[in-house]
mmJSON file of the N, C-alpha and C atoms, coordinates in Angstrom:
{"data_MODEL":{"atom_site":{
"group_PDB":["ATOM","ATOM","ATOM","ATOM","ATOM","ATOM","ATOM","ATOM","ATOM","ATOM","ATOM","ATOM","ATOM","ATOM","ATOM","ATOM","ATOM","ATOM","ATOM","ATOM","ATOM","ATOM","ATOM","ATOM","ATOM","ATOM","ATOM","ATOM","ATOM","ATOM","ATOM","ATOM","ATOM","ATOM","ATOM","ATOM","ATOM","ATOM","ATOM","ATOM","ATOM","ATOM","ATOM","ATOM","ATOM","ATOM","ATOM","ATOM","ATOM","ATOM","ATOM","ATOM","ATOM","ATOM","ATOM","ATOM","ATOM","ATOM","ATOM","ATOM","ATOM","ATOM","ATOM","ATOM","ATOM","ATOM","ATOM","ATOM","ATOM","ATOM","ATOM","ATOM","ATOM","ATOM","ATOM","ATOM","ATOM","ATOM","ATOM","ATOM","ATOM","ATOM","ATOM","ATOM","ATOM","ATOM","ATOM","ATOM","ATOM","ATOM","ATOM","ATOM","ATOM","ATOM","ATOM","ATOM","ATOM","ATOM","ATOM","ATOM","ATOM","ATOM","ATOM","ATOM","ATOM","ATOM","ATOM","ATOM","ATOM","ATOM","ATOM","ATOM","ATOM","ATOM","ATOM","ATOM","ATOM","ATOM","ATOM","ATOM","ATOM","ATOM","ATOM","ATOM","ATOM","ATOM","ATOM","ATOM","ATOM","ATOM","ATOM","ATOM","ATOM","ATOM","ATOM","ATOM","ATOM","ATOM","ATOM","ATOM","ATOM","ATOM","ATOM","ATOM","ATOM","ATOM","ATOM","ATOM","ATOM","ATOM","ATOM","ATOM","ATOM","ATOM","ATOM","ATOM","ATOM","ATOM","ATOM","ATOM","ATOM","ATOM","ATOM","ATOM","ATOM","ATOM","ATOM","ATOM","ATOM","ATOM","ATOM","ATOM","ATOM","ATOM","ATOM","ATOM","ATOM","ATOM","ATOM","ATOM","ATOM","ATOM","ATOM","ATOM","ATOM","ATOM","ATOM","ATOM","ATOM","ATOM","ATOM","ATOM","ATOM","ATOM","ATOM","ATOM","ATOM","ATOM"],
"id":[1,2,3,4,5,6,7,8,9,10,11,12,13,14,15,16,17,18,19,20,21,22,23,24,25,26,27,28,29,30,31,32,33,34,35,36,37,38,39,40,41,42,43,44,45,46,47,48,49,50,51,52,53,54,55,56,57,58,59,60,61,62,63,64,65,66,67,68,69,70,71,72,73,74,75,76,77,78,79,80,81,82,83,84,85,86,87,88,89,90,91,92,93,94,95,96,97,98,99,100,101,102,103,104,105,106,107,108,109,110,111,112,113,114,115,116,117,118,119,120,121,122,123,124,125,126,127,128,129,130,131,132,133,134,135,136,137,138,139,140,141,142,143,144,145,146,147,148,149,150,151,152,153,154,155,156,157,158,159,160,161,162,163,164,165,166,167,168,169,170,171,172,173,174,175,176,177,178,179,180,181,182,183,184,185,186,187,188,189,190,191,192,193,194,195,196,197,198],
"type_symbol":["N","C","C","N","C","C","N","C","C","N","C","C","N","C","C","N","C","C","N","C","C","N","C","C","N","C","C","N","C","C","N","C","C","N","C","C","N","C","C","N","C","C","N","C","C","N","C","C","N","C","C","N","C","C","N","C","C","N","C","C","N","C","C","N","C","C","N","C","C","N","C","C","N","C","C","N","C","C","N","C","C","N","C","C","N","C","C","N","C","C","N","C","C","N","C","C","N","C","C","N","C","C","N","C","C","N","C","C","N","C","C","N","C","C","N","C","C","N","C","C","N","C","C","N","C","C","N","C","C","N","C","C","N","C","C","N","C","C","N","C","C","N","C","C","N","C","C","N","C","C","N","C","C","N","C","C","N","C","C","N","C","C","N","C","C","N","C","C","N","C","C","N","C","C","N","C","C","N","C","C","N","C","C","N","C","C","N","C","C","N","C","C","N","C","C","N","C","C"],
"label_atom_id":["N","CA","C","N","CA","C","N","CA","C","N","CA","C","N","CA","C","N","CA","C","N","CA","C","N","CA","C","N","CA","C","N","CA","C","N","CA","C","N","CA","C","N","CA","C","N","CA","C","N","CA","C","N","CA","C","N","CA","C","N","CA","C","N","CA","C","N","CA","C","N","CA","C","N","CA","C","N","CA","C","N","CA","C","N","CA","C","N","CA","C","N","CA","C","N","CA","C","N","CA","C","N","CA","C","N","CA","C","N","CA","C","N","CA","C","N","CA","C","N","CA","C","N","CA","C","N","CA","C","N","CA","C","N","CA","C","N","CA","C","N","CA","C","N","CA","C","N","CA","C","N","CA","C","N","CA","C","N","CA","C","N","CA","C","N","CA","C","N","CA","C","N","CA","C","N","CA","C","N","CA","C","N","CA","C","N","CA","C","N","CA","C","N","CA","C","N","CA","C","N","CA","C","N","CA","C","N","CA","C","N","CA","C","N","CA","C","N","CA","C","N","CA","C","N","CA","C","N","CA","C"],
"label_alt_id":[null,null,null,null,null,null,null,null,null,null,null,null,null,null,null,null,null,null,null,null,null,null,null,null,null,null,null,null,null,null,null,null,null,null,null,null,null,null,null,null,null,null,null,null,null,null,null,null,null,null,null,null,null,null,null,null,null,null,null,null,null,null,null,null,null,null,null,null,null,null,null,null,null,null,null,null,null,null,null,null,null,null,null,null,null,null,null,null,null,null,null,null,null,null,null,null,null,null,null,null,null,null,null,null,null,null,null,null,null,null,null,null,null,null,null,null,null,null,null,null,null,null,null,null,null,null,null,null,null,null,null,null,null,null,null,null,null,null,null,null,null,null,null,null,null,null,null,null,null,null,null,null,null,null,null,null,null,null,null,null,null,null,null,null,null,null,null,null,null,null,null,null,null,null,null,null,null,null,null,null,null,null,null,null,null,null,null,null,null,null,null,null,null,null,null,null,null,null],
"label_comp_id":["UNK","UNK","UNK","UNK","UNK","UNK","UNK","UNK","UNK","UNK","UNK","UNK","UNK","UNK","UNK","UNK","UNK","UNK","UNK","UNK","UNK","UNK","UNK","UNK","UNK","UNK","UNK","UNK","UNK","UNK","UNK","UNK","UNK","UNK","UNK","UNK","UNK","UNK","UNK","UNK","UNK","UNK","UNK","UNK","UNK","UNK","UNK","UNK","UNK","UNK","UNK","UNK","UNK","UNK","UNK","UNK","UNK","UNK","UNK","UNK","UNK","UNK","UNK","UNK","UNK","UNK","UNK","UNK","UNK","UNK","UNK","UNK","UNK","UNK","UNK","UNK","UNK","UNK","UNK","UNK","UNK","UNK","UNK","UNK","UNK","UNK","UNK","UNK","UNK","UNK","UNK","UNK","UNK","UNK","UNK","UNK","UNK","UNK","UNK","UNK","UNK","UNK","UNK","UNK","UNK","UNK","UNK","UNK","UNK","UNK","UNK","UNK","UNK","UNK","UNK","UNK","UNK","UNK","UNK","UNK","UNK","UNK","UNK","UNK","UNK","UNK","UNK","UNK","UNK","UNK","UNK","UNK","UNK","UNK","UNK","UNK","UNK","UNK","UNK","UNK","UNK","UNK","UNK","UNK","UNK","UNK","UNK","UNK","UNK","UNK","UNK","UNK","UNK","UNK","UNK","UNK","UNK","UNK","UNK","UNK","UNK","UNK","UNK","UNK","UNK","UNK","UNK","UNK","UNK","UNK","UNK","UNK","UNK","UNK","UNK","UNK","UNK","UNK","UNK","UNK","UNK","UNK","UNK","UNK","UNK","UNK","UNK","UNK","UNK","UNK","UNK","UNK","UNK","UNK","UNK","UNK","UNK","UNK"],
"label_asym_id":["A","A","A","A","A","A","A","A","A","A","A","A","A","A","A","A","A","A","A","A","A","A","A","A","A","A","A","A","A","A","A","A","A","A","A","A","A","A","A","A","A","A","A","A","A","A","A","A","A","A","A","A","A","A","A","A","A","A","A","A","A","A","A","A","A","A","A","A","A","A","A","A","A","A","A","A","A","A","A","A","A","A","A","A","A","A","A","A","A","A","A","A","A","A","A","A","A","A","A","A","A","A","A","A","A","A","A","A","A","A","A","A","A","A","A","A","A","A","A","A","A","A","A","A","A","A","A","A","A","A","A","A","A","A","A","A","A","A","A","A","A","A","A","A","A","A","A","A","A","A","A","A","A","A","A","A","A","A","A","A","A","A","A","A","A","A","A","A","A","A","A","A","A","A","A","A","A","A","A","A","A","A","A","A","A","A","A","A","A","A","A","A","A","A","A","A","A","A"],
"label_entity_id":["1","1","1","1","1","1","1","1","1","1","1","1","1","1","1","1","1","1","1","1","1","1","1","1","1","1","1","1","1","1","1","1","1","1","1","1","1","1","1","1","1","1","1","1","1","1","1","1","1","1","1","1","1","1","1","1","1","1","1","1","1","1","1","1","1","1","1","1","1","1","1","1","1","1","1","1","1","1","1","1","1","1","1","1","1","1","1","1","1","1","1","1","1","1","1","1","1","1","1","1","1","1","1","1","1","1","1","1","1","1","1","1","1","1","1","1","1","1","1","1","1","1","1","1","1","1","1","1","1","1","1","1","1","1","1","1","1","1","1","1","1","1","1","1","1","1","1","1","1","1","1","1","1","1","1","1","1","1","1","1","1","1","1","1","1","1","1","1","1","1","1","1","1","1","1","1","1","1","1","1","1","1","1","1","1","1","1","1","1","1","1","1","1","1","1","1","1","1"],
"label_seq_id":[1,1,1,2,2,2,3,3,3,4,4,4,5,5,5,6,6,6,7,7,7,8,8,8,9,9,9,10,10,10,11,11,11,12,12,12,13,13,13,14,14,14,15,15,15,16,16,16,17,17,17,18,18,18,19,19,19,20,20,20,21,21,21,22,22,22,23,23,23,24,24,24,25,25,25,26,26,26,27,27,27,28,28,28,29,29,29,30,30,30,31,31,31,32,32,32,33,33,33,34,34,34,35,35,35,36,36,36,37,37,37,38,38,38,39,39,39,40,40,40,41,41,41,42,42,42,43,43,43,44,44,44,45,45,45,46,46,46,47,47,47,48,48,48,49,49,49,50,50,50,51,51,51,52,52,52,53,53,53,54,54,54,55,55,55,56,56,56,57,57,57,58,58,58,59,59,59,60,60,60,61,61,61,62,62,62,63,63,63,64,64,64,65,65,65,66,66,66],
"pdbx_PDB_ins_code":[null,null,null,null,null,null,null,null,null,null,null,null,null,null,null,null,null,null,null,null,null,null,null,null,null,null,null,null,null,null,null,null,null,null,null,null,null,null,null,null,null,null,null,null,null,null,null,null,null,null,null,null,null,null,null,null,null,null,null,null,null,null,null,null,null,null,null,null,null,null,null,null,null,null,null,null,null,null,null,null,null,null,null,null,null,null,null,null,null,null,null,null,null,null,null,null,null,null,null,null,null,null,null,null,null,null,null,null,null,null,null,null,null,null,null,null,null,null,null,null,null,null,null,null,null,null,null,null,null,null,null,null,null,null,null,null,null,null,null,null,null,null,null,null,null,null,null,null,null,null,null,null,null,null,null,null,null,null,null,null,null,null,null,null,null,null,null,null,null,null,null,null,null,null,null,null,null,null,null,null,null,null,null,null,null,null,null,null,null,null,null,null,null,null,null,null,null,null],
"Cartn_x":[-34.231,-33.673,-32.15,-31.142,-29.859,-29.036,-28.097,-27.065,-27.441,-27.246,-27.162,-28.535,-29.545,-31.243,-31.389,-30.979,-30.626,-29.758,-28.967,-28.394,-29.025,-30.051,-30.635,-31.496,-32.695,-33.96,-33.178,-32.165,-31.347,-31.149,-30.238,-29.691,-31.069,-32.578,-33.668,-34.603,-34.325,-34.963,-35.965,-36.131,-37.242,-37.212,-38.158,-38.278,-38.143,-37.565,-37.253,-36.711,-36.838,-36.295,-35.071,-34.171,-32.869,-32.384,-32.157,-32.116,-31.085,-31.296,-30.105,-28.931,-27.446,-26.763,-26.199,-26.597,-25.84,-24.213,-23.917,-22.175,-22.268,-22.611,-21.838,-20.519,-20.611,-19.449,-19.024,-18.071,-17.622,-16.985,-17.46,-17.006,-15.869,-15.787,-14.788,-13.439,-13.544,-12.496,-11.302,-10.0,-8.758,-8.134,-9.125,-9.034,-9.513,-10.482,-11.778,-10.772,-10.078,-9.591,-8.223,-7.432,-6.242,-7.06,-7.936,-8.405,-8.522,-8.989,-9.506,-8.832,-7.258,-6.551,-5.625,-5.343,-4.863,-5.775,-7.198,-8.178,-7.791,-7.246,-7.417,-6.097,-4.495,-3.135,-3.604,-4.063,-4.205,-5.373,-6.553,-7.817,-7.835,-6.787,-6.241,-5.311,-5.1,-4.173,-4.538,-3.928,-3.582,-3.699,-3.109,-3.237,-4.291,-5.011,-6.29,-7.44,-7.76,-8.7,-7.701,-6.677,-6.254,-7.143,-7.011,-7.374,-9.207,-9.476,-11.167,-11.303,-10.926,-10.883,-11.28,-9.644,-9.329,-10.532,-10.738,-11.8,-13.497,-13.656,-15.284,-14.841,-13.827,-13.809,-13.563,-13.078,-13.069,-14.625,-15.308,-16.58,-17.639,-16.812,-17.659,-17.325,-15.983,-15.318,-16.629,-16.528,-17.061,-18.353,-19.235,-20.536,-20.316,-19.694,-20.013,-19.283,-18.75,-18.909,-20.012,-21.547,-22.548,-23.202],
"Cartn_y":[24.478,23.329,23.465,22.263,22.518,22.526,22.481,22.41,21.195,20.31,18.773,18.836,19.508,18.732,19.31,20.874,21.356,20.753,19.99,19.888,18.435,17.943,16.27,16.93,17.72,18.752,18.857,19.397,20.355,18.981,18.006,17.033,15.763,16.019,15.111,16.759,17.148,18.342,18.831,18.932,19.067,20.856,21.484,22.889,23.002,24.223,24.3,25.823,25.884,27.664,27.441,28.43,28.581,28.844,28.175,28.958,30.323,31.231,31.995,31.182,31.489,30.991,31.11,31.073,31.364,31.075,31.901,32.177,31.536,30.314,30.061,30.126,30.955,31.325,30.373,29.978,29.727,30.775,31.206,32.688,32.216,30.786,30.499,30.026,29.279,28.924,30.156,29.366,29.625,30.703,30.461,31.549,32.745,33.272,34.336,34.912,33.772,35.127,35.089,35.213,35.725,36.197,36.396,37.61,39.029,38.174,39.375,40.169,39.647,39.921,40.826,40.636,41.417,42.703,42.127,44.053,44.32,44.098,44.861,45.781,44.962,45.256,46.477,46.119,47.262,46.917,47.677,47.469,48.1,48.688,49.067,48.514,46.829,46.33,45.837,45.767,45.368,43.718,43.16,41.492,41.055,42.523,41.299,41.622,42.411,42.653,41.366,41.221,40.041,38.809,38.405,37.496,37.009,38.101,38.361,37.517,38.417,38.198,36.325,36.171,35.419,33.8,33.997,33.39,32.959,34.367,34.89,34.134,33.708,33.328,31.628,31.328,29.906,29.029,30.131,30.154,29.716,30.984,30.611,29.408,29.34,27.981,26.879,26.294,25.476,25.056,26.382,27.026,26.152,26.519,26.114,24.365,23.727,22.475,21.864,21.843,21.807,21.669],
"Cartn_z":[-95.227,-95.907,-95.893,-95.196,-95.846,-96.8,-97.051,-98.146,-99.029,-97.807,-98.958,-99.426,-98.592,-99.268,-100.812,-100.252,-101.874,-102.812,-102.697,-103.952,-104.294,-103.559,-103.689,-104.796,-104.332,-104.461,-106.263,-106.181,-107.871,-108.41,-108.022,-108.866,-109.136,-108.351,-109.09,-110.221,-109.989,-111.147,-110.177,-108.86,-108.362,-107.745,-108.363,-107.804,-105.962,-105.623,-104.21,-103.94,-103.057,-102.885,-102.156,-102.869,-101.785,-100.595,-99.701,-98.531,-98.418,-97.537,-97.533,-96.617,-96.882,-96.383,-94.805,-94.088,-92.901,-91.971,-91.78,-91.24,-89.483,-89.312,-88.123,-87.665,-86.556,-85.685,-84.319,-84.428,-82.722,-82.162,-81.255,-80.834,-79.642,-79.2,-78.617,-78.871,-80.384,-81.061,-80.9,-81.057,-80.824,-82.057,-83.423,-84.558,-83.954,-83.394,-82.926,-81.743,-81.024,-79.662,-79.705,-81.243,-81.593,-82.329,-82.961,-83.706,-83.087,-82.05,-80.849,-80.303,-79.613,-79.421,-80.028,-81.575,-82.858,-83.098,-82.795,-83.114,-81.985,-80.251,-79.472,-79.423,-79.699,-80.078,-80.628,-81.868,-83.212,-83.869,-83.641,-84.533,-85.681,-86.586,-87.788,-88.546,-88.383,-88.498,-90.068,-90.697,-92.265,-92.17,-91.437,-91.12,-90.501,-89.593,-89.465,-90.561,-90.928,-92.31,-93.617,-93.59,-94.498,-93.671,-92.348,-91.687,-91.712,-91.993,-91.651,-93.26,-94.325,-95.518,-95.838,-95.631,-95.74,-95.343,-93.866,-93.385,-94.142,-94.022,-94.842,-96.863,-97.275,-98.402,-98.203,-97.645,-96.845,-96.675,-95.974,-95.792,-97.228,-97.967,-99.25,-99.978,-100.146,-100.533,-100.676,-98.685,-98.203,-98.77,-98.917,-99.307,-100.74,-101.758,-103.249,-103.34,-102.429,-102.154,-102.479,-101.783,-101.544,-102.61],
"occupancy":[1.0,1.0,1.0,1.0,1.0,1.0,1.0,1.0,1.0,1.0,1.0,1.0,1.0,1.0,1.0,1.0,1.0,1.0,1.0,1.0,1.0,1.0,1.0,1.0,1.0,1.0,1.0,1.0,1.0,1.0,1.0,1.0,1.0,1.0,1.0,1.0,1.0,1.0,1.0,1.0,1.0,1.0,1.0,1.0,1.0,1.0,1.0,1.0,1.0,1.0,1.0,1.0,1.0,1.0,1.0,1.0,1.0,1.0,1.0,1.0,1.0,1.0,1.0,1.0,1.0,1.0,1.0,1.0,1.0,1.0,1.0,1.0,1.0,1.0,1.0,1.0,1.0,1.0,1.0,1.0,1.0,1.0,1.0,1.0,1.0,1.0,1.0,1.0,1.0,1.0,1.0,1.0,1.0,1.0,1.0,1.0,1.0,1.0,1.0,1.0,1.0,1.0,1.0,1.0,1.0,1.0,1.0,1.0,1.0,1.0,1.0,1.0,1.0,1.0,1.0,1.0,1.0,1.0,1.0,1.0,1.0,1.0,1.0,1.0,1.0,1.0,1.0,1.0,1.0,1.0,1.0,1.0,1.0,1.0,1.0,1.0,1.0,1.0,1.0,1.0,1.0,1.0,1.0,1.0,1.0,1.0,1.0,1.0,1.0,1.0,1.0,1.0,1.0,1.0,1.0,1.0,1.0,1.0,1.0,1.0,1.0,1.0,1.0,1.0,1.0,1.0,1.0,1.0,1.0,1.0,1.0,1.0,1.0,1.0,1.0,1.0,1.0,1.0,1.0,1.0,1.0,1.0,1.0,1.0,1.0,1.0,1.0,1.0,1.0,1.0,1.0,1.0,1.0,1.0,1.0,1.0,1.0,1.0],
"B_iso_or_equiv":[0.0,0.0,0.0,0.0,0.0,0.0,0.0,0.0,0.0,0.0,0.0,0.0,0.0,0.0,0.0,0.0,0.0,0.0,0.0,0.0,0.0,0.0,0.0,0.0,0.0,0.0,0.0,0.0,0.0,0.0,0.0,0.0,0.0,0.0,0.0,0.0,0.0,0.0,0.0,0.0,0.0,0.0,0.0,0.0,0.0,0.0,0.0,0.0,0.0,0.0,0.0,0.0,0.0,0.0,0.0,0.0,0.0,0.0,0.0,0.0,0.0,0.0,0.0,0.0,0.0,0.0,0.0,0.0,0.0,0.0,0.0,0.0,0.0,0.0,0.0,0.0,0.0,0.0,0.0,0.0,0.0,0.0,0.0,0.0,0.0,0.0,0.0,0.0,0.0,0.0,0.0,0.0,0.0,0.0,0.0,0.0,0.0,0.0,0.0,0.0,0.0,0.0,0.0,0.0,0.0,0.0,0.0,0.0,0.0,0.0,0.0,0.0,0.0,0.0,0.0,0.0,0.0,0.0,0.0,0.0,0.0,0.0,0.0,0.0,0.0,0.0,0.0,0.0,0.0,0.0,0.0,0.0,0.0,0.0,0.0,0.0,0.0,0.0,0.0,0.0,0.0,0.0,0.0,0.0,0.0,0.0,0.0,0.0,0.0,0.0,0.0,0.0,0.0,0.0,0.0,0.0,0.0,0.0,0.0,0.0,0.0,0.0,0.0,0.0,0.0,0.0,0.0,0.0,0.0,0.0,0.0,0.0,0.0,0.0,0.0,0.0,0.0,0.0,0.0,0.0,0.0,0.0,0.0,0.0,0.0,0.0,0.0,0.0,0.0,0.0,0.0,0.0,0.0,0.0,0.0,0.0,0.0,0.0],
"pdbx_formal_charge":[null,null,null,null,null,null,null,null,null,null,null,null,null,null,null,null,null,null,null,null,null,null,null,null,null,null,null,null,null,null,null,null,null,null,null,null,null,null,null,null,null,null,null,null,null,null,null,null,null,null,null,null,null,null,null,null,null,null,null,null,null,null,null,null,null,null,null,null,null,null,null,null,null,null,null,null,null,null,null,null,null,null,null,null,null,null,null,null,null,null,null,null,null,null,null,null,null,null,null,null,null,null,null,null,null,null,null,null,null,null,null,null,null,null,null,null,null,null,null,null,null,null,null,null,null,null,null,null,null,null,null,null,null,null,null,null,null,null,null,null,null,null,null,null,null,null,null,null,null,null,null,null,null,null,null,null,null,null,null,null,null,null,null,null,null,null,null,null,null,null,null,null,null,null,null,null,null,null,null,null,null,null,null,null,null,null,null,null,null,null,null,null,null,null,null,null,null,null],
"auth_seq_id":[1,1,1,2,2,2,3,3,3,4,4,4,5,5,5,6,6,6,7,7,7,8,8,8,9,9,9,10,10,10,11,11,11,12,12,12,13,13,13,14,14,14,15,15,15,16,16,16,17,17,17,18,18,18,19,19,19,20,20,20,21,21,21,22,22,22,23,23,23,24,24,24,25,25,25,26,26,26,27,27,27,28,28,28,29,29,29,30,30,30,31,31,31,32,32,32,33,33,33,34,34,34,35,35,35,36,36,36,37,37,37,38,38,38,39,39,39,40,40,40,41,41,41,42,42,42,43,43,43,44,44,44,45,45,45,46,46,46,47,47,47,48,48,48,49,49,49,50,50,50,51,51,51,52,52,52,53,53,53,54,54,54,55,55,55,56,56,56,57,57,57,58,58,58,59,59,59,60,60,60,61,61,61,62,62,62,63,63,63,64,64,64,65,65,65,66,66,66],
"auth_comp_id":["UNK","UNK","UNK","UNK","UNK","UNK","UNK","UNK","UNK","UNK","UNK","UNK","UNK","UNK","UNK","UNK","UNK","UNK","UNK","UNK","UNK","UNK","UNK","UNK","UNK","UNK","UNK","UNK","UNK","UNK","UNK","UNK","UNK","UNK","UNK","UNK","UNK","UNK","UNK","UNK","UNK","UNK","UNK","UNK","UNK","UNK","UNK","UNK","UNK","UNK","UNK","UNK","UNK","UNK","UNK","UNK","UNK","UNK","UNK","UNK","UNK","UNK","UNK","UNK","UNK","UNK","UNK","UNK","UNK","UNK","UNK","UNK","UNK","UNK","UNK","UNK","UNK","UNK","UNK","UNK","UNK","UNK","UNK","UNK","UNK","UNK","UNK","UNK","UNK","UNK","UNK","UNK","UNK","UNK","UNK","UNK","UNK","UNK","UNK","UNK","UNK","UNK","UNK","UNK","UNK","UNK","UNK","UNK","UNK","UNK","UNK","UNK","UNK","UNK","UNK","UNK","UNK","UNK","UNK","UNK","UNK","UNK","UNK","UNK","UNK","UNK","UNK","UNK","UNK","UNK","UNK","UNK","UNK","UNK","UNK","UNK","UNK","UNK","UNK","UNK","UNK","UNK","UNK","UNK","UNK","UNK","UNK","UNK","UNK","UNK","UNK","UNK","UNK","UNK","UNK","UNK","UNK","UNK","UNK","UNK","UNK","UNK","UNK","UNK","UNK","UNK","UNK","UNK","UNK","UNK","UNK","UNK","UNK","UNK","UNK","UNK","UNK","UNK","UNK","UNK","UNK","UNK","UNK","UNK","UNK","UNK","UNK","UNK","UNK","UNK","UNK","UNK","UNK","UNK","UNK","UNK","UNK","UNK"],
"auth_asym_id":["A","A","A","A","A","A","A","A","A","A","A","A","A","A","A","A","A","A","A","A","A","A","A","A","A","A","A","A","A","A","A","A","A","A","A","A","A","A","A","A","A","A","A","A","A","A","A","A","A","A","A","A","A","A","A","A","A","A","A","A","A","A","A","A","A","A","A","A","A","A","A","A","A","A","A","A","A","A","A","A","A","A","A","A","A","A","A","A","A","A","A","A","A","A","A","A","A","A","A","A","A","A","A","A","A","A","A","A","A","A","A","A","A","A","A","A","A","A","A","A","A","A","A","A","A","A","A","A","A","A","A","A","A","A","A","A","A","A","A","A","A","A","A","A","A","A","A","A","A","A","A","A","A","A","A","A","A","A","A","A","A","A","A","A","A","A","A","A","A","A","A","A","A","A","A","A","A","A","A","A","A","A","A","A","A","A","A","A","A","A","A","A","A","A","A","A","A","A"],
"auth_atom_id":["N","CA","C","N","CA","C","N","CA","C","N","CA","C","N","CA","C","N","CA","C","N","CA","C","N","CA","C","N","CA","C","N","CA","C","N","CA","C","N","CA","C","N","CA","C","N","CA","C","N","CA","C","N","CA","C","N","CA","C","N","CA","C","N","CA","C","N","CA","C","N","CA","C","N","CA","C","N","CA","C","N","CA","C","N","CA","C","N","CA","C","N","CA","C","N","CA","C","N","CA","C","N","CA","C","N","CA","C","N","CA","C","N","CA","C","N","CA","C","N","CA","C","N","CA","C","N","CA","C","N","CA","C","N","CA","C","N","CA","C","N","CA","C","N","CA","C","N","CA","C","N","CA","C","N","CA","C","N","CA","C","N","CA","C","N","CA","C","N","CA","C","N","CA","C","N","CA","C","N","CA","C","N","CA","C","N","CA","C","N","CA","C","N","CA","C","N","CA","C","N","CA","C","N","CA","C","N","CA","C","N","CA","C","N","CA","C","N","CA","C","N","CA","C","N","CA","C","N","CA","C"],
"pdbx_PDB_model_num":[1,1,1,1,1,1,1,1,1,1,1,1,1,1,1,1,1,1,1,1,1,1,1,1,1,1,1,1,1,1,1,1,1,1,1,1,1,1,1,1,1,1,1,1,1,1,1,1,1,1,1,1,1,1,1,1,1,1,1,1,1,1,1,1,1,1,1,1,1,1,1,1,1,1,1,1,1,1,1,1,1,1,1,1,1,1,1,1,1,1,1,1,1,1,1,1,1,1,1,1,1,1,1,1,1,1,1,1,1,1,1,1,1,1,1,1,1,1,1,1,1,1,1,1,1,1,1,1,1,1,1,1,1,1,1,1,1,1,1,1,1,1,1,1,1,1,1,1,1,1,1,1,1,1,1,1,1,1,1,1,1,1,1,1,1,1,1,1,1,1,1,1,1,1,1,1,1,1,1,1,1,1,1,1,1,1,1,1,1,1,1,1,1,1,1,1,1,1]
}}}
């Protein structure tokens, strides 16, 4: 079930199980291969663990929209 069915399912009172959330990736997007590029420079880099961060909370953001 997606996002929106759940919150139809919650906002008529009607019982439903949660789905777990899943993290789609574009592994081609222009974010992912300057990412890529930054772990390959320096895969200990302080800016890309900010970057990863940063992303994966975006994510959740989006997530509690819903």
């Amino acid at each position: 079930m997606g996002a929106y069915m759940e919150k139809m399912m919650k906002a008529m009172g009607q019982d439903y199980t949660p789905a777990k959330p899943i993290l789609e990736i574009n592994g081609q997007h222009s974010i992912f291969n300057n990412l890529n590029a930054l772990y390959e420079k320096d895969a200990k880099s302080p800016l890309l663990d900010e970057w990863v961060k940063l992303l994966f909370d975006q994510a959740l953001i989006a997530k509690a929209k819903w």
